[in-house]
C-alpha positions in Angstrom: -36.2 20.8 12.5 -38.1 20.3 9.1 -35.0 21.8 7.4 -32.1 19.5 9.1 -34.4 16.3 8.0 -34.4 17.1 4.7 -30.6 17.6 4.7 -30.1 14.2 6.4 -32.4 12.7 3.3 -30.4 14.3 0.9 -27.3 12.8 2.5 -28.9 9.6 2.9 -29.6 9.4 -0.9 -26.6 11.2 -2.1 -24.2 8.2 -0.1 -27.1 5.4 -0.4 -24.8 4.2 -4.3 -21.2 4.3 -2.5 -23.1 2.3 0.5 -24.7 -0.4 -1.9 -21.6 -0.6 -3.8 -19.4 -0.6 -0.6 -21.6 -3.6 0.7 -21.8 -5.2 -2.5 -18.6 -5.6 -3.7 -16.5 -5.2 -0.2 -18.6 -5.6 3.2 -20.1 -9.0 2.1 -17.4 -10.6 0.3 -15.7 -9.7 3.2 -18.0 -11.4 5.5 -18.2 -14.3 3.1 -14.4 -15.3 3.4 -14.5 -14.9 7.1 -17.3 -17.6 7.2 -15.3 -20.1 4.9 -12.4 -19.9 7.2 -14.6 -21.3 9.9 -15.7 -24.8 7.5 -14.0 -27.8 7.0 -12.2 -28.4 2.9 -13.3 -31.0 1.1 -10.5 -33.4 -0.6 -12.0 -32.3 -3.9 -11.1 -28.2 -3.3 -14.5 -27.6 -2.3 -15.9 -26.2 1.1 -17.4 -28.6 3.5 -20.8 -29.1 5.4 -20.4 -27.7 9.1 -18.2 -25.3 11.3 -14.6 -26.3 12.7 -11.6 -24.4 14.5 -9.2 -26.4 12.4 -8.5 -24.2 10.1 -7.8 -21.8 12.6 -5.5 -23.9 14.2 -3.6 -24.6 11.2 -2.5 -21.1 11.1 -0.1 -21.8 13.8 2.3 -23.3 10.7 6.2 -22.6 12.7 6.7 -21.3 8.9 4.2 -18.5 9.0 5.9 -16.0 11.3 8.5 -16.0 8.9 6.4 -15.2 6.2 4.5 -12.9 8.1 7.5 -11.0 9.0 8.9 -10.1 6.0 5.3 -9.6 4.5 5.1 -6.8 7.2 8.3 -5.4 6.7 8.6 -5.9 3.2 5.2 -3.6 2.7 6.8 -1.2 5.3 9.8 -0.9 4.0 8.5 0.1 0.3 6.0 2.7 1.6 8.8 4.5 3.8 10.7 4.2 0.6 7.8 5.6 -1.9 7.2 8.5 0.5 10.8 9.4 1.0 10.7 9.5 -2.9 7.3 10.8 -3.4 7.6 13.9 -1.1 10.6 16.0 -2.8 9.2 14.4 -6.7 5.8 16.2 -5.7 7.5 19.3 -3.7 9.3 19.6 -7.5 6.4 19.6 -9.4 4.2 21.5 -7.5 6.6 24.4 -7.7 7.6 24.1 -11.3 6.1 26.3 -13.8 2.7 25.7 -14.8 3.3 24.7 -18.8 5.6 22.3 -17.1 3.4 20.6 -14.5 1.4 18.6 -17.2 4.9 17.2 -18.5 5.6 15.9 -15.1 2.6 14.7 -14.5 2.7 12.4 -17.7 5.7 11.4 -16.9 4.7 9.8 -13.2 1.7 8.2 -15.5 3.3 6.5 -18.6 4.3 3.8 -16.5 0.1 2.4 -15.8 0.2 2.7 -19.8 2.2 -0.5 -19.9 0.9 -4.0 -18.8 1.9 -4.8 -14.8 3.7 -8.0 -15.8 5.1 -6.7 -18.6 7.1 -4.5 -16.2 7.9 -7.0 -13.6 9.3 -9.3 -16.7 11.2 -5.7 -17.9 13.2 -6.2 -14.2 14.0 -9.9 -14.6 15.8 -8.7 -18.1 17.5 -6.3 -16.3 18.6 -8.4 -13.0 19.4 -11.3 -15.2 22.8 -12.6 -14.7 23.6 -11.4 -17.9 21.5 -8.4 -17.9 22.1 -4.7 -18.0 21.8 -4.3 -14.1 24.6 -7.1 -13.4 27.0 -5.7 -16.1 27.1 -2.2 -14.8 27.4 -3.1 -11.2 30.0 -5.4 -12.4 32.1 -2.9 -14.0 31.9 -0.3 -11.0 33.4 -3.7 -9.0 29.9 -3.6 -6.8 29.0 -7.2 -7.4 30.9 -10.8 -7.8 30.3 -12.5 -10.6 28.5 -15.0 -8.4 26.1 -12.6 -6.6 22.6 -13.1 -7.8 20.4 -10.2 -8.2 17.3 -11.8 -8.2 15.4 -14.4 -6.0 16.1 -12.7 -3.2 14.3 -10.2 -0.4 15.6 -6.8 -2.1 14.9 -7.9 -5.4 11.3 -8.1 -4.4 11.4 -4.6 -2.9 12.9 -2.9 -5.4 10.1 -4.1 -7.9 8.0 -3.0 -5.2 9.1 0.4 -4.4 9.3 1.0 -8.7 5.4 -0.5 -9.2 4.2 1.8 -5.9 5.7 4.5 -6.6 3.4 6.4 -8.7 0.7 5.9 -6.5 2.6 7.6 -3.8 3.8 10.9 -6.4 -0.1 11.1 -7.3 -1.7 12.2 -3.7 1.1 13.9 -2.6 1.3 16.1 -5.5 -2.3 16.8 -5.3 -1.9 17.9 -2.2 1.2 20.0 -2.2 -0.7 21.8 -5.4 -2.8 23.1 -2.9 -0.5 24.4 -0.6 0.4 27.9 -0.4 3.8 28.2 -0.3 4.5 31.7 0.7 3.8 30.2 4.4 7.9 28.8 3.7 8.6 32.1 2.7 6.9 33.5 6.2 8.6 30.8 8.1 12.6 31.4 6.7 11.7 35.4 7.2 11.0 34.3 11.0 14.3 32.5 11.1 13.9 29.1 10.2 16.0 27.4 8.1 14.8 26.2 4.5 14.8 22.2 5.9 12.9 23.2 9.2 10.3 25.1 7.2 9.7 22.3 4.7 9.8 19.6 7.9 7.4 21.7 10.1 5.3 23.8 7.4 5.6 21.8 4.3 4.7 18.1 5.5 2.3 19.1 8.4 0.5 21.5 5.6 0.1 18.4 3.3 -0.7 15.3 5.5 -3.5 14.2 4.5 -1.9 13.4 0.6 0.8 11.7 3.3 -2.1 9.4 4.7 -3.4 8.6 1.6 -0.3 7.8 0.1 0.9 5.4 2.6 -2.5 3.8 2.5 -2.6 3.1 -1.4 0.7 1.8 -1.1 1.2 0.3 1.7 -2.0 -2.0 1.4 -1.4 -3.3 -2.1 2.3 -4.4 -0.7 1.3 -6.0 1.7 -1.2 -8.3 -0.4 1.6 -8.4 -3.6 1.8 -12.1 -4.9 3.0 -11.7 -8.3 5.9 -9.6 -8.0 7.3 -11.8 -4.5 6.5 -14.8 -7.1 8.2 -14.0 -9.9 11.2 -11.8 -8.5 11.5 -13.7 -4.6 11.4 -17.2 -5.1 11.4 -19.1 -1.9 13.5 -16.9 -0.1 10.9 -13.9 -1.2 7.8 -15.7 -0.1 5.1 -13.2 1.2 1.5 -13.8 2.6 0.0 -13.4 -0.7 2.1 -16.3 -2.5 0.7 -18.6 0.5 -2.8 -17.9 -0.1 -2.6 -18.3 -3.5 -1.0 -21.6 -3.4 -3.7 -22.9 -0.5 -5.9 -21.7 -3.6 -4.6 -22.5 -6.7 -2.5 -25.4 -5.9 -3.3 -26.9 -2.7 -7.3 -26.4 -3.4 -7.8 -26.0 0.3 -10.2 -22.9 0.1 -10.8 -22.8 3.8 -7.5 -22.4 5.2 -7.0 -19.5 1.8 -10.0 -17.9 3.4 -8.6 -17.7 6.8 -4.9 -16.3 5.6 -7.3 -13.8 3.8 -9.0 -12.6 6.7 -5.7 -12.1 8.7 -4.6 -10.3 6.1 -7.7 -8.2 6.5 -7.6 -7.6 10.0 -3.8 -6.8 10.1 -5.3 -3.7 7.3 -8.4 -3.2 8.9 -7.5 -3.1 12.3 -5.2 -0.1 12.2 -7.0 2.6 10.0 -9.8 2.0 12.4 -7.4 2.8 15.6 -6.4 5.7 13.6 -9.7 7.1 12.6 -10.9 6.3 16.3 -7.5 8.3 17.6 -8.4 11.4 14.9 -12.1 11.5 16.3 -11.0 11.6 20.1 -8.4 14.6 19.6 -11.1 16.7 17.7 -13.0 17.3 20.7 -9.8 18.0 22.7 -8.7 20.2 20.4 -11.9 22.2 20.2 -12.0 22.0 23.6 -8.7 23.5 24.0 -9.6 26.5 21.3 -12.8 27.2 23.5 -10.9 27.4 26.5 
């Protein structure tokens, strides 16, 4: 007894910095722009005295739907995208040779060497109407002269899927390093095929780098402003671009606040589902081994 409460100190004060920081610089920040969303603005951008439903109210904009659609599907779209790309990038360089795998792996990095709107001002060269982009697709007779590259939905996605990606090759490759890969080799000598092995072996074997990649791309999407801003326009508007405009432009911190904590929820929300789901099929499971 004396032994398992010294462990349980230990683990207390091993996790007691990640919990202060956690609470410092998440949990109550958090809890702070859930509370604004609840008070009245001030004409002068500030935060008023009092509580009011207003602001929640006002979230029932018939433009926000819209907005809130293509946030979702937008964000979807480019992790679906960055896995489908990830997956066979770190199935290569997992089974390349090792003076090799330090190559690749600089090559998924160079690209956080250069500044973030450096590289989203690189694409707007390129999707120019007179840029490199629009020339080629021109000659291949893919495009009008007309058609406009930029401004648009899949303008903002491809930006997207390209700024994501690495942080999708990253925890996939980690985890396919891991994997032993002479469990393909057992499954093709059983009689699978070389797809079925890597669909049912392969992924399964490496799903938690798949969790972690969709997460750590799929939440920074879905809270992009810059890139919807300065490759979307109107037509590219996401969630993000709305809150900072109640912020920055609007000064109506409020009803920023309460787009925030939406935001929040719609993230929050469904890891929690999924970490509740993963905790109930444990017992099952080890329930089922018992048995």
């Amino acid at each position: 007894m004396a032994d398992r409460t010294s462990e349980r100190k230990q683990e207390w004060l091993i996790s007691a910095p990640s919990m202060v920081w956690l609470t410092v610089l998440f949990l109550a920040p958090t809890l702070l722009v859930f509370a604004i969303s609840f008070r009245p603005s001030t004409p002068f951008g500030g935060v008023g005295e009092g509580w009011t439903l207003q602001t929640i109210r006002e979230l029932a904009n018939p433009n926000y739907p819209a907005i809130i659609w293509r946030t979702v599907w937008l964000s979807l779209a480019t992790t679906v995208i960055c896995l489908g790309l990830a997956v066979p990038c770190a199935y290569f360089m997992a089974r390349a040779r090792a003076r090799w795998k330090p190559v690749l792996l600089m090559l998924v990095i160079i690209p956080f060497w250069t500044n973030f709107l450096i590289r989203i001002f690189a694409w707007k060269v390129l999707l120019h109407p007179e840029g490199l982009v629009k020339k080629l697709l021109l000659a291949v007779g893919l495009v009008e002269p007309r058609d406009i590259l930029m401004y648009n939905e899949n303008a903002v996605l491809l930006v997207l899927v390209y700024s994501y990606l690495s942080f999708a090759i990253l925890p996939i490759y980690a985890a396919a390093e891991k994997f032993d890969f002479s469990l393909l080799e057992a499954a093709m000598d059983l009689g699978a095929t070389r797809l079925r092995a890597f669909l049912q072996v392969f992924l399964p074997g490496i799903s938690r780098g798949l969790i972690t990649a969709a997460l750590v791309v799929f939440i920074p999407a879905l809270g992009s402003y810059v890139i919807p801003d300065l490759m979307g326009g109107p037509s590219g508007e996401m969630i993000g671009n709305k809150i900072a405009q109640r912020v920055f432009v609007d000064r109506n911190l409020p009803h920023a606040s309460a787009l925030a904590a939406v935001l929040t929820l719609a993230v929050v929300v469904p890891m929690v589902a999924v970490i509740f789901l993963q905790r109930q099929k444990k017992p099952a499971r080890a329930k089922e081994a018992g048995g």
